[in-house]
LOTIZA-108299 format. One record per atom (N, C-alpha, C): x, y, z; residue in one letter. Coordinates in steps of 0.001 Angstrom, whole numbers, plus 500000, padded with zeros to 6 digits. Example, Ala and Ser with C-alpha at 12.3 -4.5 7.8 and 13.67 -1.06 7.14 Angstrom:
<nodes>
513190494310507800A/512300495500507800A/513200496700507800A/512850497750507080S/513670498940507140S/512900500030507870S/
</nodes>
This chain:
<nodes>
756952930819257051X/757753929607257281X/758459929194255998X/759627929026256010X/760651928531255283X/759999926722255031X/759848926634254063X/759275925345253392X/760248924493253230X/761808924675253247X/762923924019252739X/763560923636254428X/762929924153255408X/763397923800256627X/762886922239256670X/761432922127256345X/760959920274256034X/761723919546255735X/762736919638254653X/763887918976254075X/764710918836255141X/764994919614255645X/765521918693257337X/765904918020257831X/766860916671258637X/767049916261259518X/766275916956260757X/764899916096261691X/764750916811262601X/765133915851263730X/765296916694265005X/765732915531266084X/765342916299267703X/764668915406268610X/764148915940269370X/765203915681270620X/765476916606271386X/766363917082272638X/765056917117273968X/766473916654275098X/765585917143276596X/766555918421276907X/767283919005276116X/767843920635276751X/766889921421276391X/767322922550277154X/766571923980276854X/766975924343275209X/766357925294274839X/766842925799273174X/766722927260273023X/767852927508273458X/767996929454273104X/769120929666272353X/769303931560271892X/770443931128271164X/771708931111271419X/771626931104272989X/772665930924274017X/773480929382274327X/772508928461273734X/773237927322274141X/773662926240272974X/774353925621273773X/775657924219272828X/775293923194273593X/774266922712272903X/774155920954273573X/775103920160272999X/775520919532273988X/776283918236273643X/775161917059273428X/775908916205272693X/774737914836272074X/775257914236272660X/774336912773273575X/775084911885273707X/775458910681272843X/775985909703272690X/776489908630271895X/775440908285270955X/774116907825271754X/773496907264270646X/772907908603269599X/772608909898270258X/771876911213269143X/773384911299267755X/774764910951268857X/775722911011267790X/775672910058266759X/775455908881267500X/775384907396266296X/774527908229265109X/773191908360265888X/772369908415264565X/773057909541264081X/773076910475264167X/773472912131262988X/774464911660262485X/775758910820262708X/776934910475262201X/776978909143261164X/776201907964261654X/776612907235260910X/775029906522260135X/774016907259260768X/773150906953260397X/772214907770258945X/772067908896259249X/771974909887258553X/773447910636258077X/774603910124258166X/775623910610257470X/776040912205256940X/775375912849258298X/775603914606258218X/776799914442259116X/777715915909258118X/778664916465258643X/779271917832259538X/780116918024259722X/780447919294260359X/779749920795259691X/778905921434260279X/778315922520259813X/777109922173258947X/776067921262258967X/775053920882258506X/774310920822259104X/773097921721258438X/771659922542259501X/770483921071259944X/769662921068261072X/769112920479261171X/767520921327261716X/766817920315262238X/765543921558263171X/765848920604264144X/765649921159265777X/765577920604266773X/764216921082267514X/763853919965268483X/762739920599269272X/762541920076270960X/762027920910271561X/762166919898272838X/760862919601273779X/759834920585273052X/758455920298273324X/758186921103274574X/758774921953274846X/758633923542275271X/759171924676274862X/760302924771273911X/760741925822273238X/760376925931271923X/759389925023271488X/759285925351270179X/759949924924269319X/760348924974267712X/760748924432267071X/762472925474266784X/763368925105266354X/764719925612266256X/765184925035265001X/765607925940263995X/767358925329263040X/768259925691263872X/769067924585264132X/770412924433264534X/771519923589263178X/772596924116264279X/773742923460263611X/774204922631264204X/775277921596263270X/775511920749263852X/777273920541263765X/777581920556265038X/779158921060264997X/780062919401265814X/780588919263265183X/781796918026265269X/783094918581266037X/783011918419267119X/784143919398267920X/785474918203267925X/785128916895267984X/786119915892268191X/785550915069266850X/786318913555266804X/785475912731266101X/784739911747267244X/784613912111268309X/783445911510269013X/782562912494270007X/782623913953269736X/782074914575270472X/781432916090269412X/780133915357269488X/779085916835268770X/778344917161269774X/778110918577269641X/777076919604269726X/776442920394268630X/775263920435269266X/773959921219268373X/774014922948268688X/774151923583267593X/774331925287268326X/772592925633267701X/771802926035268590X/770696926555267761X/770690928093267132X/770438928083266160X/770047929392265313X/769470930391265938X/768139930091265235X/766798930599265545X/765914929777265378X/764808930350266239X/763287929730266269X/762627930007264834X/762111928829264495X/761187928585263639X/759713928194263675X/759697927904264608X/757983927649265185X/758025928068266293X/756364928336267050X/756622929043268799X/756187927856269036X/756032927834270437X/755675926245270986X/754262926754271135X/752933925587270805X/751872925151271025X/751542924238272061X/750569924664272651X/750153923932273582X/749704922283273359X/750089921411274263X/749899920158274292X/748444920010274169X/748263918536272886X/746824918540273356X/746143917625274340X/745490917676275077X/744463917219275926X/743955915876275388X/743841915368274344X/743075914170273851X/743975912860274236X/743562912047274847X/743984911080275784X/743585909803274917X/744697908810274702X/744464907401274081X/745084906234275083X/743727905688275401X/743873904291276429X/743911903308275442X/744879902376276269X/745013901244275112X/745209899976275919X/744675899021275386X/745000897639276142X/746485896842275693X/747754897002275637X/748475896480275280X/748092895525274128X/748955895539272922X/748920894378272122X/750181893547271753X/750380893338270720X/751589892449270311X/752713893274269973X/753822893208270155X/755483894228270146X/754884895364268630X/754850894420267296X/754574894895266300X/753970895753266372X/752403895428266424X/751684896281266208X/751202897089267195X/751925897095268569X/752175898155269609X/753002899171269089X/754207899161268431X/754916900484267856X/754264900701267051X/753504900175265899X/753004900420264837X/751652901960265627X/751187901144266401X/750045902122267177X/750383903296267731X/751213903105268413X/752132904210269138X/752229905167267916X/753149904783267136X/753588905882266185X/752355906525265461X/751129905912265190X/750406906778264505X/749314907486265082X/749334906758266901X/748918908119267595X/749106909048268579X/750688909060267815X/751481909908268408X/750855911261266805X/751195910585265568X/750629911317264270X/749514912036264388X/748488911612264678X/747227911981265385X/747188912775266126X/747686912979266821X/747625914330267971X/747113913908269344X/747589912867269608X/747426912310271285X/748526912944271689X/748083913420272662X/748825914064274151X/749013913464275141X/748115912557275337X/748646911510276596X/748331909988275905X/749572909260276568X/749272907536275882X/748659906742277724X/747656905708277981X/747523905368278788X/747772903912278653X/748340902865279237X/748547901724279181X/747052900897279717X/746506900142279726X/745572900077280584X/745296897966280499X/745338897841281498X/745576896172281737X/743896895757281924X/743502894887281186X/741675894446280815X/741810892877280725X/740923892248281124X/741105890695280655X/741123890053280340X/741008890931278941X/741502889650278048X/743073890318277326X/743873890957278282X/744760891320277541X/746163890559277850X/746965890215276382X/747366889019276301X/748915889393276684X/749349890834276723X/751209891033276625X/750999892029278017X/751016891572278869X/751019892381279964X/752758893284280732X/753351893215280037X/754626893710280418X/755129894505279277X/755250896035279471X/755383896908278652X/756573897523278874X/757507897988277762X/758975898880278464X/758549900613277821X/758302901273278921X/757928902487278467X/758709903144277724X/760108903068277892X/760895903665277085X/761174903383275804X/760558901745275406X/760393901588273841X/759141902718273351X/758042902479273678X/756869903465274197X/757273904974273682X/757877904819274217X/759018906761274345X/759638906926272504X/760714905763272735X/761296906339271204X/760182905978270324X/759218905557270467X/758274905297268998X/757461906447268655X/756979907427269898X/756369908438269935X/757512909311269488X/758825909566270014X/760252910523269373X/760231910595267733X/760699909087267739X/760415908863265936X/759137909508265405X/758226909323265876X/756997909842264999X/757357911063264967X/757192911638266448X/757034913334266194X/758576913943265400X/759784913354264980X/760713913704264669X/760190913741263423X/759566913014262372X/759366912273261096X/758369913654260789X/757497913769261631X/755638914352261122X/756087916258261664X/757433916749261905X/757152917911262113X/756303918232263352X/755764917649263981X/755567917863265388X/756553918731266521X/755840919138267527X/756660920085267883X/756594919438269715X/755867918298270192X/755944917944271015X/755791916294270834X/755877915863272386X/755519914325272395X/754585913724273065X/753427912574272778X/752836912412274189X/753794911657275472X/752649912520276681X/753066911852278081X/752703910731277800X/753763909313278197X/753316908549278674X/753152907774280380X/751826907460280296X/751741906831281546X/752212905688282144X/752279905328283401X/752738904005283700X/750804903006283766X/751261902002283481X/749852900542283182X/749435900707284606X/748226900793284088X/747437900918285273X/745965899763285052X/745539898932285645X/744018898068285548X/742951898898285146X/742012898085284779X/741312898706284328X/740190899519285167X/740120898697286237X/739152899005287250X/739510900789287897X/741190900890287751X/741955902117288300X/741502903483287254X/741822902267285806X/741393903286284763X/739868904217285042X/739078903052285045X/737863903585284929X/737104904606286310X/737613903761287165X/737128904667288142X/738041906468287909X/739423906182288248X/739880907868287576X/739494908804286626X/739724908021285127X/739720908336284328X/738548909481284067X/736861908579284362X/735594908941284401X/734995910174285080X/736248910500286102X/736133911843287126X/736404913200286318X/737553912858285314X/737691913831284233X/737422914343282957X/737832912551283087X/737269912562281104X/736270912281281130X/735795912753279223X/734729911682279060X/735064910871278265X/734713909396278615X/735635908185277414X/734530908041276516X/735224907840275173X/734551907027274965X/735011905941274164X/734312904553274068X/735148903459273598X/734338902720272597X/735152901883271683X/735099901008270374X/733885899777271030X/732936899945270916X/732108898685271155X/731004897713270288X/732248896962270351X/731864895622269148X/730044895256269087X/730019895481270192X/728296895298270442X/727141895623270281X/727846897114269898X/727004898058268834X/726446897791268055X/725621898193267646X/724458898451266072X/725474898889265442X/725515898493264200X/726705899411263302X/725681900361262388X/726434901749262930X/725595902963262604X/727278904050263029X/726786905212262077X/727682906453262400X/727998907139263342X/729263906839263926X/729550907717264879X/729678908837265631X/729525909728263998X/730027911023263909X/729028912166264843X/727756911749264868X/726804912496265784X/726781912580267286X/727392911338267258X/727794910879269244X/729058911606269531X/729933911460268495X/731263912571268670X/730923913921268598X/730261914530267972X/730266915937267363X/729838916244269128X/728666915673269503X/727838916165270806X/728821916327271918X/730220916272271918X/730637915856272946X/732010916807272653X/731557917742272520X/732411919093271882X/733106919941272781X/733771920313273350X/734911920712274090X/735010920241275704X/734646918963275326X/734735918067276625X/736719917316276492X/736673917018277717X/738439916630277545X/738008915167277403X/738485914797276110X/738106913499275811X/739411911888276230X/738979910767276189X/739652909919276344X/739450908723275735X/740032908174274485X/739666906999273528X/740345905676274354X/739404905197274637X/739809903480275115X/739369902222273890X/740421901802273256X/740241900333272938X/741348899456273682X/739973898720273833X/740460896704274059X/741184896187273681X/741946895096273827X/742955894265273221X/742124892811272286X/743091892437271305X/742460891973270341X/741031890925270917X/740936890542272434X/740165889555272241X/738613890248272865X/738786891738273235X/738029892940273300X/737545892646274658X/736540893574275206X/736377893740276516X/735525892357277045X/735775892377278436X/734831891087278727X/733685891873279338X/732501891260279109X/730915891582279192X/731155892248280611X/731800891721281652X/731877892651282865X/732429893737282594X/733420894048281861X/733829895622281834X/733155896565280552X/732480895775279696X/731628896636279063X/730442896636280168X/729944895762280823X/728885896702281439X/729289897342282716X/730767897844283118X/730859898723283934X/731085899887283262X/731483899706282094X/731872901200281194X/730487901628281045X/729411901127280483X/728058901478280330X/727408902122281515X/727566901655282496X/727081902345283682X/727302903725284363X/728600904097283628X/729702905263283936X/728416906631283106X/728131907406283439X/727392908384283245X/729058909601281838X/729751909502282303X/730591910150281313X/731426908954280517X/730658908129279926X/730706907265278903X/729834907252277697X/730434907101276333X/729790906804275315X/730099905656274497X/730025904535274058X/730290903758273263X/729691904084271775X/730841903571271067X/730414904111269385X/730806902886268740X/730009902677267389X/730287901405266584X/731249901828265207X/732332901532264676X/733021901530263884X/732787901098262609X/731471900514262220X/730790899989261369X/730494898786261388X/730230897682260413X/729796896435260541X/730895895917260172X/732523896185260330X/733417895208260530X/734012895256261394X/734586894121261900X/735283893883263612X/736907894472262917X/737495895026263440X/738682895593263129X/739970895231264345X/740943895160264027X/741761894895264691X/742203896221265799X/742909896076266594X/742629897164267737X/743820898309267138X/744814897943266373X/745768899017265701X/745166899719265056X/744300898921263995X/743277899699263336X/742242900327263390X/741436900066264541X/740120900643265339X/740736901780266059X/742147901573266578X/742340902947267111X/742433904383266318X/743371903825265408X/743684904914263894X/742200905271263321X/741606904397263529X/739946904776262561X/739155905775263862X/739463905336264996X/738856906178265831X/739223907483265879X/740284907946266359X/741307908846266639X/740998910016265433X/741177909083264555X/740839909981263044X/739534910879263270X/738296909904263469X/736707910712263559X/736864911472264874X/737878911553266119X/737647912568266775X/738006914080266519X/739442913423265457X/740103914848265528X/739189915858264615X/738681914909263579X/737731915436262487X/736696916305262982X/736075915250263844X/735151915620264733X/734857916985265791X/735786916920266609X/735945917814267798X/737277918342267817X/738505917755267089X/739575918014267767X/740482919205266908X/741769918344266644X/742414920374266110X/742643920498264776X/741810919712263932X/741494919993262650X/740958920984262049X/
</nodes>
């Protein structure tokens, strides 16, 4: 791998990527390459579309309002999506992109919305959702994006979820003790991280999560952490843990 390809402009496409084709950009992929990042006619970029793998392309100015991307060649093969699933209780605009983007960094493969009661922003626009995960994986060299889901209750969550996955979730209620042994045990199981929204689960849905036989609750230590941050601290000890580290 060419190390100077990093230096880059990267930008993620829904076309196919062979070295057969000329995507056209639409307005806003043009805004940004044109007036945002201030590249010109014949200036290399990487493109990706999260089934072809990674591509240098070019970037060709056919009008002054009409570009296309010609791809090169492949530079990465495509990798398989990962499986590790992050449920989340909606939080505040901020620190909802803030979350998004860093576990999109992390290596979540699927984002789940999940509505609990004490959760305070119940109306989500998936497609903000969308570009925050784009941005990340454009920024971090990533070669895909997570699925996101449409908000689903929690009651929907748990009953589904529990058929496949095994969750396990941030519980304040815990003994604060190390996690890392409850994770390690739970080793090529298809996992699913659920945290709460800041005012955390109500005693009825921690003791329906407890009851769930493919449930584990883990303690984060002896400080209460905010849910942007409990997720990033979580996410972290799985990948460490079990995942594609």
């Amino acid at each position: 791998m060419n190390r100077d390809y990093h230096k880059l402009p990267r930008l993620y496409l829904t076309s196919a990527l062979n070295n057969d084709a000329a995507i056209l950009l639409n307005m806003d992929q043009w805004h940004y390459l044109r007036n945002v990042l201030r590249m010109v006619d014949g200036e290399q970029l990487m493109v990706f579309n999260g089934v072809d793998g990674e591509w240098l392309a070019e970037l060709i100015f056919e009008t002054k309002k009409r570009a296309v991307i010609k791809p090169i060649k492949q530079t990465k093969v495509q990798t398989l999506a990962n499986h590790l699933t992050y449920a989340f209780a909606p939080i505040k605009k901020g620190r909802l992109d803030y979350m998004v983007q860093k576990a999109t960094e992390l290596g979540v493969g699927i984002l789940q919305p999940v509505i609990t009661e004490h959760t305070v922003s119940h109306k989500l626009k998936l497609e903000k959702l969308e570009a925050n995960a784009v941005e990340a994986a454009e920024q971090c060299t990533m070669l895909s994006i997570p699925k996101i889901n449409p908000t689903i209750k929690f009651d929907v969550f748990l009953n589904d979820f529990s058929k496949n996955y095994h969750i396990i979730f941030c519980d304040e209620a815990e003994n604060s003790s190390s996690p890392i042994a409850q994770i390690s045990a739970l080793k090529d199981r298809k996992i699913c991280l659920l945290i709460g929204p800041e005012g955390g689960f109500s005693e009825q849905e921690r003791r329906q999560l407890l009851a769930k036989n493919n449930v584990t609750a883990i303690s984060l230590g002896p400080r209460i952490m905010r849910a942007d941050t409990a997720a990033i601290a979580a996410l972290t000890l799985i990948q460490a843990s079990i995942g594609d580290w």
